[in-house]
C-alpha positions in Angstrom: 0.0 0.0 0.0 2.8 2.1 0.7 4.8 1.5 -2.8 1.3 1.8 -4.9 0.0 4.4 -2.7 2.1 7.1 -2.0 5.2 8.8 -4.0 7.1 6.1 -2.4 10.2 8.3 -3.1 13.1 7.0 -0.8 11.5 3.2 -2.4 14.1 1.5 -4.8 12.9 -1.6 -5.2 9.9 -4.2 -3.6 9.7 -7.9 -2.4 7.4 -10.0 -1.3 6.9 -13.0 0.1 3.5 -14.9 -0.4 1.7 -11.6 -0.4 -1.8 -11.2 -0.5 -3.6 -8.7 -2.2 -7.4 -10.0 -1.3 -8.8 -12.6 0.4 -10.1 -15.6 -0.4 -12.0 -18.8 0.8 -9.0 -20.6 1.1 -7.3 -18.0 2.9 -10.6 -18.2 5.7 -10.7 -22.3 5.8 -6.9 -22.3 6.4 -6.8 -19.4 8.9 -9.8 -21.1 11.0 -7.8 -24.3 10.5 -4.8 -22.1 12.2 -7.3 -20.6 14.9 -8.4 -24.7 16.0 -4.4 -25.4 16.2 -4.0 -23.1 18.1 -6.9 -23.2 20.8 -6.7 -27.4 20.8 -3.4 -28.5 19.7 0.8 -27.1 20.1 0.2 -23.7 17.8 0.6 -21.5 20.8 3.8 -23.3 22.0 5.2 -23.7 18.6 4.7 -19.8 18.0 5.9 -18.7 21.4 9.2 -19.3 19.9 9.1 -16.3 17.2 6.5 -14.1 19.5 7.3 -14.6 23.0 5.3 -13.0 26.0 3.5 -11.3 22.5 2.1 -14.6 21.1 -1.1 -14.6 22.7 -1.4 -10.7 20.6 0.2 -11.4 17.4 -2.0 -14.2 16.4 -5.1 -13.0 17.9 -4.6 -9.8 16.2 -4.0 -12.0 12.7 -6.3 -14.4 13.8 -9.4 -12.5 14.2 -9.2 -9.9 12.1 -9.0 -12.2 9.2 -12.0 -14.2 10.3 -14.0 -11.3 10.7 -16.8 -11.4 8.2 -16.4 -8.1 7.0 -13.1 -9.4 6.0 -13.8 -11.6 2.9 -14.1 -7.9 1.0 -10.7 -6.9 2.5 -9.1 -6.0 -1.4 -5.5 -3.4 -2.2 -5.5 -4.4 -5.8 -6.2 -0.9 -6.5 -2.6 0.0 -5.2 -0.7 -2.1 -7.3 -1.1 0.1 -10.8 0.9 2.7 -8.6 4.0 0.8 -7.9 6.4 2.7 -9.7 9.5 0.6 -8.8 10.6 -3.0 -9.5 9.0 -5.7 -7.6 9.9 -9.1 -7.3 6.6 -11.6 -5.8 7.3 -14.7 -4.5 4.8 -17.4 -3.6 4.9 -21.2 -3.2 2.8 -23.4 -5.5 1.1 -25.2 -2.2 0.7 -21.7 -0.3 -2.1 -22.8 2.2 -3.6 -19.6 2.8 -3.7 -17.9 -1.1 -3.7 -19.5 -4.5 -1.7 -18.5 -7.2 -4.5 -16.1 -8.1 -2.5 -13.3 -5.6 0.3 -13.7 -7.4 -1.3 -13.4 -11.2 -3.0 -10.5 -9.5 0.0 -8.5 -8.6 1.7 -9.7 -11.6 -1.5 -8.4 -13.8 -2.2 -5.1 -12.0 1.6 -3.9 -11.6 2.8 -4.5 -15.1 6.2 -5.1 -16.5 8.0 -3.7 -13.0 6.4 -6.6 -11.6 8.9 -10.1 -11.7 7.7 -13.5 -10.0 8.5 -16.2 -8.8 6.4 -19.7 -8.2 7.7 -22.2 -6.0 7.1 -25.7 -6.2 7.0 -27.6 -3.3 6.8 -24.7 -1.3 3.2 -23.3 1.1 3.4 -20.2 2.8 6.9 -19.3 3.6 9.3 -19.4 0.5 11.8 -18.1 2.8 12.1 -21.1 4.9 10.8 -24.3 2.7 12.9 -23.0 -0.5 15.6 -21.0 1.6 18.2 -21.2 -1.4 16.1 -20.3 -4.4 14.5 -17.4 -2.6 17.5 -15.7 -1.0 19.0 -15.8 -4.6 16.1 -14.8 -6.4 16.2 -11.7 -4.0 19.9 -11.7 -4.3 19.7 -11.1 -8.4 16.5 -8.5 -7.9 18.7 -6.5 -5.2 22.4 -6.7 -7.4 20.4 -5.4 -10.3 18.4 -2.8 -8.2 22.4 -1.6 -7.2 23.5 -2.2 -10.8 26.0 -5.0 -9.7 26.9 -7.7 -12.0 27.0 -10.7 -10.1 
């Protein structure tokens, strides 16, 4: 929102990982799958080792908003036309909470700035399930960003 949204003028250059740029069904099934996790099963524990004393807030404050109703009509496509800078998207073929339709999306609303990159065998974090591909993807976007030859 901040890249399509405002002048953006300090902004060189944009990744992301497994954005989403609207929400879907799958996104609502998943995260309610997430909320019984964490309420019935190890969630909590497991996250308590990124979050901390904050784990109880952090999810709750993912958690809920997503599952809020209102939600499903959550939508920033309309920012993405105004990214005036390079963008590499990453997303994993299996992403559990957003099908490949976020990733045509941004790739269809920003334009030619816009690179991407589908994963195979990779869900939601690209950065952890394809570690190697992803930091070198973002290691060619960055070096060309700088104008370095690799």
């Amino acid at each position: 929102m901040y890249a399509g949204g405002t002048p953006a003028a300090p902004l060189r250059g944009l990744i992301t990982a497994a954005a989403h740029v609207f929400c879907e069904q799958l996104s609502v099934d998943s995260i309610e799958a997430a909320r019984i996790q964490y309420e019935h099963h190890d969630l909590r524990q497991k996250l308590e080792k990124y979050h901390g004393a904050n784990t109880r807030f952090a999810f709750r404050g993912w958690n809920d908003v997503w599952l809020h109703p209102d939600f499903m009509h959550w939508n920033i496509e309309e920012y993405l036309p105004g990214i005036n800078v390079p963008m590499l998207a990453i997303q994993g073929v299996d992403d559990q909470y957003g099908t490949v339709a976020q990733i045509d999306a941004i790739a269809a609303k920003t334009g030619p700035r816009a690179q991407t990159l589908l994963l195979p065998d990779c869900r939601h974090a690209p950065h952890v399930e394809q570690e190697q591909i992803t930091l070198e993807a973002m290691q060619r976007f960055i070096a060309a960003l700088l104008g370095k030859n690799e």
